[in-house]
PASEBA-1860 file (N, C-alpha, C; in nm, 3 decimals):
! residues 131
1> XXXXXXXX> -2.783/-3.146/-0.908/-2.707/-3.255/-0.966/-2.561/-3.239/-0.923 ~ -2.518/-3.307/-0.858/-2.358/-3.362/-0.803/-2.266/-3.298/-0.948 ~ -2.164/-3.251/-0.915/-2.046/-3.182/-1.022/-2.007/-3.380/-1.111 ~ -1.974/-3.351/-1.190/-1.919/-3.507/-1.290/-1.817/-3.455/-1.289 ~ -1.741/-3.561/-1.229/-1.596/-3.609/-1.196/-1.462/-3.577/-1.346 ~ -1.550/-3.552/-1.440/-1.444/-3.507/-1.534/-1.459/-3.403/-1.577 ~ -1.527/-3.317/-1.528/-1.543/-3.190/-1.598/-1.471/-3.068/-1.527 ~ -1.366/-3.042/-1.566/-1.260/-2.954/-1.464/-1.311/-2.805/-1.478
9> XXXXXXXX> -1.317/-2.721/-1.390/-1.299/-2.609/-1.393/-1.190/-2.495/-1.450 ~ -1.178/-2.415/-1.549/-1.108/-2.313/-1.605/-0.994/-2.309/-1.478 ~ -0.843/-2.291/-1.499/-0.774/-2.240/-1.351/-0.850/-2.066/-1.376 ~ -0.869/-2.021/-1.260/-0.856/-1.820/-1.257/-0.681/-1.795/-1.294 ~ -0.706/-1.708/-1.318/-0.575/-1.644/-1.394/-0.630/-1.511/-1.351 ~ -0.491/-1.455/-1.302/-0.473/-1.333/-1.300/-0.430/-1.233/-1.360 ~ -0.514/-1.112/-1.372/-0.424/-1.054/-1.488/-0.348/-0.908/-1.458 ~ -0.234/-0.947/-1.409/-0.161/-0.792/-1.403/-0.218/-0.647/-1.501
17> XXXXXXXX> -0.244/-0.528/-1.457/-0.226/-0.445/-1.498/-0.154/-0.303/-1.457 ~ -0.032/-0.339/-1.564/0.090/-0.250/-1.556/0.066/-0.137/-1.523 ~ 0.135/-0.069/-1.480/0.142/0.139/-1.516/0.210/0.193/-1.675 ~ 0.177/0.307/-1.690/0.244/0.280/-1.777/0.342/0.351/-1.781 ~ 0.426/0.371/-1.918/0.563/0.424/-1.857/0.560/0.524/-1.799 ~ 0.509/0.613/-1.813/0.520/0.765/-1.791/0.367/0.758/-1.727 ~ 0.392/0.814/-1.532/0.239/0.820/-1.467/0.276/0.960/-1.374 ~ 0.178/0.998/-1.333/0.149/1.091/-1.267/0.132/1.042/-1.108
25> XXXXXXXX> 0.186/1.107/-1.022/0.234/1.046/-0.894/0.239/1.143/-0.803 ~ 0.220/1.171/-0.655/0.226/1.190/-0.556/0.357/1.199/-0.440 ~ 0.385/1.268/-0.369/0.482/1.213/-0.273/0.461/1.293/-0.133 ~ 0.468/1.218/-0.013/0.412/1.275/0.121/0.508/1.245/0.171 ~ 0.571/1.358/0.284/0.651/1.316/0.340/0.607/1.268/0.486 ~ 0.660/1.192/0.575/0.623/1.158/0.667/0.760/1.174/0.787 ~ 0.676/1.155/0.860/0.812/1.146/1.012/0.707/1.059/1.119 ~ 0.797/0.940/1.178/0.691/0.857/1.263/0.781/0.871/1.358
33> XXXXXXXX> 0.759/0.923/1.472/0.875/0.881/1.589/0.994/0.890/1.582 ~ 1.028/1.048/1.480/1.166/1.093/1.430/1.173/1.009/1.320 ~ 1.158/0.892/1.245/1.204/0.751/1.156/1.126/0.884/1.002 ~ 1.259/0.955/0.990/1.168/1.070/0.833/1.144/0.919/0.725 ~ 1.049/0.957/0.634/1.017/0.885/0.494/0.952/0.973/0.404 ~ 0.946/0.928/0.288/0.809/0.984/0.171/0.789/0.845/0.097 ~ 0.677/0.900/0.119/0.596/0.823/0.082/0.562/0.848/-0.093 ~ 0.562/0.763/-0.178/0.545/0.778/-0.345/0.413/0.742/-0.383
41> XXXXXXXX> 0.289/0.759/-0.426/0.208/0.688/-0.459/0.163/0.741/-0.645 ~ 0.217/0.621/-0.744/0.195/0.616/-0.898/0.075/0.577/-0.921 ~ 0.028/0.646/-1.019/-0.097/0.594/-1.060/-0.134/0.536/-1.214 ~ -0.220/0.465/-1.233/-0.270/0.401/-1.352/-0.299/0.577/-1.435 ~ -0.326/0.544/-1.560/-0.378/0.655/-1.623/-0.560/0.692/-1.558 ~ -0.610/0.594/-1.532/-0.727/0.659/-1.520/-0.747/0.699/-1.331 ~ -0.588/0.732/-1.254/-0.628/0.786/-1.139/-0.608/0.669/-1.027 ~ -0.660/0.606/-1.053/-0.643/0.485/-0.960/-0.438/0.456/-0.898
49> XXXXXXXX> -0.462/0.460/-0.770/-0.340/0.459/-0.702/-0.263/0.274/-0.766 ~ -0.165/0.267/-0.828/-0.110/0.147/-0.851/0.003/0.054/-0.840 ~ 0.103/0.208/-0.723/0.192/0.161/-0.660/0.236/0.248/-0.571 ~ 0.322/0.211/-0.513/0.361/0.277/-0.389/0.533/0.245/-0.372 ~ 0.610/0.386/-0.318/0.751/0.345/-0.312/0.720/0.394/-0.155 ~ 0.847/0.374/-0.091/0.874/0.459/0.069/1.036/0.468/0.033 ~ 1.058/0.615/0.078/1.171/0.613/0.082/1.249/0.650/0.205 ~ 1.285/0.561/0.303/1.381/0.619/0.444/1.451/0.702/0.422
57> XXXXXXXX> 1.513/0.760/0.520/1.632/0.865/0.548/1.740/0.773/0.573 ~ 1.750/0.673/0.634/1.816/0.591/0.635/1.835/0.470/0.566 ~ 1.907/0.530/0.431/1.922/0.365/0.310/2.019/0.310/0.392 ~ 1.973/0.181/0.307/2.069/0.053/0.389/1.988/-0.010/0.510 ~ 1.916/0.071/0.568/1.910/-0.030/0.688/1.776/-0.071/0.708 ~ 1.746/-0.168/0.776/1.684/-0.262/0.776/1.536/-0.244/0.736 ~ 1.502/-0.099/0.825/1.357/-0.016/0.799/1.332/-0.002/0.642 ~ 1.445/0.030/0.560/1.451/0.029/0.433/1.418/-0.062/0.383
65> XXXXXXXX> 1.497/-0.141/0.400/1.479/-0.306/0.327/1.333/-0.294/0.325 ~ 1.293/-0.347/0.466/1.160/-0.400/0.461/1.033/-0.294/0.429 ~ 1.045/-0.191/0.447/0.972/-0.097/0.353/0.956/-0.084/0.228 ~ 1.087/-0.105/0.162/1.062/-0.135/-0.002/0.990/-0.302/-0.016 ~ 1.046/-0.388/0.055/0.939/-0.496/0.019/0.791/-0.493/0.063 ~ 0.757/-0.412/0.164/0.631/-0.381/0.154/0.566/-0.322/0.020 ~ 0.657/-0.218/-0.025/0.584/-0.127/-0.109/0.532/-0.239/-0.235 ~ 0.679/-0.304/-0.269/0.664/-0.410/-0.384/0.552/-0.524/-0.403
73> XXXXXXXX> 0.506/-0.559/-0.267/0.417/-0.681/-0.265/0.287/-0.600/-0.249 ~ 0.303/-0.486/-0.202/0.166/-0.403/-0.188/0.128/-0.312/-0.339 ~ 0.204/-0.343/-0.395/0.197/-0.220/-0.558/0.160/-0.411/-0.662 ~ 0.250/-0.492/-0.635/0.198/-0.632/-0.744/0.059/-0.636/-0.717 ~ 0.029/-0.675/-0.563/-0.137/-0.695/-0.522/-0.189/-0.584/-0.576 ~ -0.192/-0.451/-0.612/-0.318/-0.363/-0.631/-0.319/-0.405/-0.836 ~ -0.177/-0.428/-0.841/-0.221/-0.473/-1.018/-0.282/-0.551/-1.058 ~ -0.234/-0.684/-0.919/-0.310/-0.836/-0.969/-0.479/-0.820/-0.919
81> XXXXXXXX> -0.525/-0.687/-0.896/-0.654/-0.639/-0.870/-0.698/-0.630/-0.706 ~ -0.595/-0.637/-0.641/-0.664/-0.659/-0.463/-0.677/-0.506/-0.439 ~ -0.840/-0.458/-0.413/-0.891/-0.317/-0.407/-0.812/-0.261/-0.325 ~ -0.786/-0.130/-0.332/-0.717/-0.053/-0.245/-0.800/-0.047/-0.083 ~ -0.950/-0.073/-0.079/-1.052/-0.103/0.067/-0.966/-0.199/0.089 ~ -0.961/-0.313/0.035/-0.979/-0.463/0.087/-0.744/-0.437/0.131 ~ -0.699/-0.357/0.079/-0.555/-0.342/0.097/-0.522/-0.250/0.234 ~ -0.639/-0.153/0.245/-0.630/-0.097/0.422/-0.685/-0.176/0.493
89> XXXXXXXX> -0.780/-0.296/0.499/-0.804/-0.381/0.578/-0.706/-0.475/0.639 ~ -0.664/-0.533/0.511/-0.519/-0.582/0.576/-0.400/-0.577/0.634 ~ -0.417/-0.379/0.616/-0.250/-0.370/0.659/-0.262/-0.257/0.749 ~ -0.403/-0.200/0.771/-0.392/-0.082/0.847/-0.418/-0.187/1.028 ~ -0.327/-0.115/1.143/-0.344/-0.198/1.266/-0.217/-0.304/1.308 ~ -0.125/-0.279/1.190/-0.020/-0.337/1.228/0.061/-0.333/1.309 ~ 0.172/-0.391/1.398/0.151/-0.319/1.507/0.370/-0.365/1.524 ~ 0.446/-0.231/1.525/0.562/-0.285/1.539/0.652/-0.169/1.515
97> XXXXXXXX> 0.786/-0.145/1.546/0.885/-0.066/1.550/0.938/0.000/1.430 ~ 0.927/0.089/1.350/0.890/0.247/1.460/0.778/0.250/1.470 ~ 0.711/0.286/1.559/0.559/0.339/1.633/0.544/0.491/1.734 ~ 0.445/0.508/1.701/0.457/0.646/1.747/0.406/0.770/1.746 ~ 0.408/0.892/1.781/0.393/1.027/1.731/0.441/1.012/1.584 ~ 0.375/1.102/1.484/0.340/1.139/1.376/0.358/1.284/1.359 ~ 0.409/1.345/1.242/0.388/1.481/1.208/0.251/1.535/1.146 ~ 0.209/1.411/1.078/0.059/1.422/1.017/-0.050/1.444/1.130
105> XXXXXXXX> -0.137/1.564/1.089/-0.261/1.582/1.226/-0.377/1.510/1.154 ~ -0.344/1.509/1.048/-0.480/1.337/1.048/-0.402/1.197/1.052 ~ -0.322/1.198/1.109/-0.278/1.048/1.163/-0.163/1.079/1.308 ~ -0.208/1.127/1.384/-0.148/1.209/1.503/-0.057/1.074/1.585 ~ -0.107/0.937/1.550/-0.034/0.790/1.577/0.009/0.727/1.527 ~ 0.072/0.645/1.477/0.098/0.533/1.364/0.168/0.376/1.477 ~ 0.089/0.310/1.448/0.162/0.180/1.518/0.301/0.109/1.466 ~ 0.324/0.175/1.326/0.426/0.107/1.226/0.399/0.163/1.095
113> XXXXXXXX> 0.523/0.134/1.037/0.484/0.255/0.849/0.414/0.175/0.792 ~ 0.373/0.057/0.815/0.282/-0.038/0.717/0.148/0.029/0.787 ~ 0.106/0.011/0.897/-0.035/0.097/0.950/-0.053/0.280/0.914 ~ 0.113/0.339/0.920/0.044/0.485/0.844/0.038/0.445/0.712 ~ 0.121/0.366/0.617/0.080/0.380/0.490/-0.082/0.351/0.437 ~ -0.122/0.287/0.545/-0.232/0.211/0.503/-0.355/0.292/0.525 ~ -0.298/0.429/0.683/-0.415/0.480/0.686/-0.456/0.604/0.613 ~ -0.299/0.627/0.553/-0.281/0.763/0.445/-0.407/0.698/0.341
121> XXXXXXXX> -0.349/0.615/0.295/-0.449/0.594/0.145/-0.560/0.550/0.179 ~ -0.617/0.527/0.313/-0.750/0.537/0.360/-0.830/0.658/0.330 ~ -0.713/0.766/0.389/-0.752/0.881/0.384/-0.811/0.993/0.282 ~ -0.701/0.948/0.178/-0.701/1.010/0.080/-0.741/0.878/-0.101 ~ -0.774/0.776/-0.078/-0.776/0.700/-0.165/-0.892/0.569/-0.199 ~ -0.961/0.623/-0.049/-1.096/0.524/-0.070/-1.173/0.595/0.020 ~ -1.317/0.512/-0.016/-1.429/0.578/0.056/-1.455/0.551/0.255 ~ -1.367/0.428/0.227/-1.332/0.400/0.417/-1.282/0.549/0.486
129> XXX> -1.208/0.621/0.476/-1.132/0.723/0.526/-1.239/0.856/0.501 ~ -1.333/0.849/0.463/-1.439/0.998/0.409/-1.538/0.997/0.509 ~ -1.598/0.885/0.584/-1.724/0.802/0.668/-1.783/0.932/0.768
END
């Protein structure tokens, strides 16, 4: 039977879930092609990774900038529920400046800090990275 023209569908709503104040957290340091960072990863109480900071050696500049807005739009998406799998799919393979040698010997490459961030928590944060 054809949908009737007045019967609307619920909108989806999303539902953030916060950290809470006080979490238990992680920090890796990294070096991509000399470009040092650490990497922050906070978690929900029950373990689950729920945000992510990067912090350059170089505040102020531009790598910064756009690294913290990565972290920010990549830490909202894992609250507003986008799985941490379905979050290395999208961002691991990226491909852009700095690129390079790595200090990490399980990531001996990185095409860009959005592709190591993505393949760290592959590594260590889902079942993609264990295979």
């Amino acid at each position: 039977m054809p949908d009737e023209p007045d019967k609307k569908e619920p909108p989806m709503v999303a539902t953030r879930q916060a950290l809470p104040a006080t979490r238990s957290s992680v920090t890796h340091k990294f070096v991509i092609n000399g470009h040092e960072g650490y990497l922050t990863v906070g978690f929900h109480a029950d373990g689950r990774p729920g945000e992510i900071f990067i912090k350059m050696s170089k505040e102020g500049s531009t790598i910064s900038g756009m690294s913290q807005a990565f972290c920010r739009a990549f830490s909202l998406a894992l609250q507003f529920g986008l799985t941490m799998d379905e979050a290395v799919v999208r961002f691991k393979g990226m491909r852009f400046e700095p690129m390079g040698a790595t200090n990490n010997p399980d990531i001996p490459e990185a095409l860009s800090i959005v592709d190591y961030v993505a393949r760290f928590m592959e590594l260590h944060f889902t079942g993609l990275g264990r295979g």
